[in-house]
N, C-alpha and C positions, 0 to 999 in steps of 0.2 A: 526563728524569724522567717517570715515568708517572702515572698517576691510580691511584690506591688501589684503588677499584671501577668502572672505563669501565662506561657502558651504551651500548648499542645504539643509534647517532646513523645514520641513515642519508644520505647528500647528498641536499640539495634541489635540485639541480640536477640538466640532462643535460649531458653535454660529450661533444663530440666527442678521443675520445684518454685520455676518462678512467678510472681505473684501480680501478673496483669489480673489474674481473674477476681485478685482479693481487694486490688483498687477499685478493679468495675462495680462490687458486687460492696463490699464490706467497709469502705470510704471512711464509714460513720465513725468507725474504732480510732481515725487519728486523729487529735485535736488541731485546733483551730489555730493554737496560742503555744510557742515555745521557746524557747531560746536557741542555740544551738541542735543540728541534726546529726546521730550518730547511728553509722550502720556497716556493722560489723563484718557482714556475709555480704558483700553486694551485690554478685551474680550479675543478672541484667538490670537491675537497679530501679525498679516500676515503680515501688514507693516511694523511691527518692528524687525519682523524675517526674513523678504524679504531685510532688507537695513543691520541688522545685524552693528549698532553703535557701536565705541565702551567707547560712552560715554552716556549713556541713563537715563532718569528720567520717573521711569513709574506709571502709579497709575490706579485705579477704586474702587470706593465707595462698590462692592462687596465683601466683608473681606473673603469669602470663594475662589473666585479663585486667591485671590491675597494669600493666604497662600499656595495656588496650587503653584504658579510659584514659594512662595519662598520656597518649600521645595523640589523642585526638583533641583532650583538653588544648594543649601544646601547639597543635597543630594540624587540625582537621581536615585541612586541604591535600596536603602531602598523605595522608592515609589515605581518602578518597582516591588521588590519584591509582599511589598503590592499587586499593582493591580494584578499581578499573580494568587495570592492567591482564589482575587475576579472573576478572570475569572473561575477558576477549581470549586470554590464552586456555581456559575450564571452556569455551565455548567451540574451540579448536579443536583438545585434545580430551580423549576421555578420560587418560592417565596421567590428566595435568593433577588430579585430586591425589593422588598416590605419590607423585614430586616432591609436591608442595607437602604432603603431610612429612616426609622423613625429612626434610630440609630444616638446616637449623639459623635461622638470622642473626645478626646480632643487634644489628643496628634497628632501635624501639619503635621506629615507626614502620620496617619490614615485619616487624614480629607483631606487630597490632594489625595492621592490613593478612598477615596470613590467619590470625586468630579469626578475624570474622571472616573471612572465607570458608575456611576449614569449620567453623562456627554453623554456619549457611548449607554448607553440601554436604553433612557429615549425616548420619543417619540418626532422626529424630533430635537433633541438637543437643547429643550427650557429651558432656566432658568427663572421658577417662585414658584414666593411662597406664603404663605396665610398671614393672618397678623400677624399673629404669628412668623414671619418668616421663617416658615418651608417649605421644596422644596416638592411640591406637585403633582410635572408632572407623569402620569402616565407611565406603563412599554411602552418602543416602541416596533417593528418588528424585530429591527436588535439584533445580540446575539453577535456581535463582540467585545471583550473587550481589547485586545490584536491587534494593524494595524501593516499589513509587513512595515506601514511607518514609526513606530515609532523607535525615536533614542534619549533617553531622554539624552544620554550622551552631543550630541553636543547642545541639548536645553541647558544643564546647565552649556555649555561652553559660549554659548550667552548671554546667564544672567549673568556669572559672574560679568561682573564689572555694571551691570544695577541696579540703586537705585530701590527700589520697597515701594511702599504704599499703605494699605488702604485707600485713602485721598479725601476730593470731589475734583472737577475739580479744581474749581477756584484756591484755595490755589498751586494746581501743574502748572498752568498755569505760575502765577504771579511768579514763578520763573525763568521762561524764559527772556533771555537778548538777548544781539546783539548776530546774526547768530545763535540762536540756531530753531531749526525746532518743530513747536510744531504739532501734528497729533493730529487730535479730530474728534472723530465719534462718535458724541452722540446718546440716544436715540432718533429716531423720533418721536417729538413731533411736531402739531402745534399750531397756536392760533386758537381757537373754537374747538379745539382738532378735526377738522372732516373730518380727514386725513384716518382716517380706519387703520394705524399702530397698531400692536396690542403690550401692554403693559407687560414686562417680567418682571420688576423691581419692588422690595418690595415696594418702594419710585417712585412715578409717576414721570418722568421729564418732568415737565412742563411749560408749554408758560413762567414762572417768572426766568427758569432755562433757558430756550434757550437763556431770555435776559441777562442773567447772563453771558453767555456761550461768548455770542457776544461781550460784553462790555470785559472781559477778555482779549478776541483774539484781541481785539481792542487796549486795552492796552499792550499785548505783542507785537503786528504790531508795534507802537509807540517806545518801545524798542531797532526795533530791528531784532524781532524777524521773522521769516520764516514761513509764517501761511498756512497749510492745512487742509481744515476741508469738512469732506464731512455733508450732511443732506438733508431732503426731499426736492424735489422740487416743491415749494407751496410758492403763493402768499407774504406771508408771511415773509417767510423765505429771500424770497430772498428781501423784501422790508428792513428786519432786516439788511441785512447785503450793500445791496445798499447802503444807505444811513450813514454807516460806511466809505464807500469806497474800500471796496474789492471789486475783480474781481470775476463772478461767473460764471463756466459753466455747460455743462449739460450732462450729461452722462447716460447710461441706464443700468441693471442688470437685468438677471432673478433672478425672485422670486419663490425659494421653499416652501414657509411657510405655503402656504393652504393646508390642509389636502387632498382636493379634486383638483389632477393631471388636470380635466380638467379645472380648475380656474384658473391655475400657469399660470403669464404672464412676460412680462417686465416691468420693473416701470422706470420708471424715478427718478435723483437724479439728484445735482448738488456739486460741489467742489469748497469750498468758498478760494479763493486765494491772497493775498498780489498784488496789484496792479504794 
């Protein structure tokens, strides 16, 4: 179910993998009409802010950006302030980024305000981390902490009525029924892993996860349910889900993610679809 009137919520985040470019460009692939919105992998959350449900189930195994959404849901103002905070003192000190990155909060509205900090000045907006699980990306170029786009208010107008979890996939999928729309944009993973995707996640997702991912959406298709799922376009991938019986097509993105400008190309993807 949609919103009456969506306005214009842009992500506050950068993610690596995430999908402003597949709202602006590929719109066509979501339908009109569903019941419940579920999405597994939320990242920066473009399709979910672009359709603006107002009946949503969201999840990602990340526990740090999902305390991000829920405490902006919760309380938008008190984040703002926080990042404020963190802009004037990054605007001081050069080595406020290096602080703040080993510093550990507890309290969910200090750990959602340093996530998007550390989000915003981190170099090219990757999330990784060591095994330890500590986020280890080093400083970026950009000093901006503070976007003329940000509007946390209507973000946590958007959330409000959206359930939110730390949760893996599978278990948020298999809650999906008739008409409900499940969105999954996993890590790019493949079989033989020799896809060149590069790995951001504590926890590899790997070829035993894609099939996981598959048999899932396989199982909520059967439901019922309303299946879009983007992921690489490779042998593989698309054999995994042929032989399920989705539809699968192909679509292309530029890729920011190489350091080195003149690498940056188009790749190819495909959108695995309900037949």
């Amino acid at each position: 179910m949609e919103l009456d009137k969506p306005i214009k919520v842009d992500p506050f985040l950068r993610w690596v993998g995430g999908k402003r470019w597949f709202v602006k460009h590929y719109s066509d692939f979501l339908p009109n009409k569903y019941n419940r919105y579920i999405e597994p992998f939320l990242g920066s959350g473009s399709v979910y802010f672009h359709l603006q449900p107002k009946q949503a189930i969201l999840g990602d195994i990340n526990e740090e950006l999902i305390i991000t959404y829920i405490a902006i849901r919760d309380n938008w103002k008190l984040v703002e302030e926080k990042l404020i905070c963190h802009k004037k003192k990054h605007d001081d000190d050069e080595n406020y980024y290096y602080e703040i990155r080993k510093s550990k909060p507890i309290n969910p509205f200090d750990r959602a305000a340093r996530f998007i900090y550390l989000n915003r000045t981190c170099f090219n907006g990757i999330y990784r981390v060591n095994k330890k699980g500590e986020f280890n990306v080093p400083k970026g170029t950009r000093n901006s902490v503070i976007f003329e786009t940000d509007d946390f208010e209507s973000v946590s107008n958007v959330l409000s009525t959206a359930e939110i979890y730390a949760i893996d996939f599978e278990t948020l999928i298999d809650q999906s029924g008739p008409d409900d729309l499940v969105f999954a944009d996993p890590p790019y993973t493949v079989r033989h892993n020799q896809n060149g995707f590069i790995k951001y996640n504590e926890k590899l997702f790997s070829w035993n996860d894609q099939i996981r991912l598959a048999n899932a959406l396989e199982r909520a298709a059967k439901r019922g349910s309303k299946i879009i799922s983007t992921n690489a376009n490779h042998e593989s991938i698309r054999d995994l889900y042929f032989e399920k019986g989705f539809r699968i097509e192909t679509i292309s993105r530029y890729s920011s993610i190489c350091a080195n400008p003149n690498k940056r190309n188009r790749f190819e993807e495909v959108v695995i679809l309900n037949k």
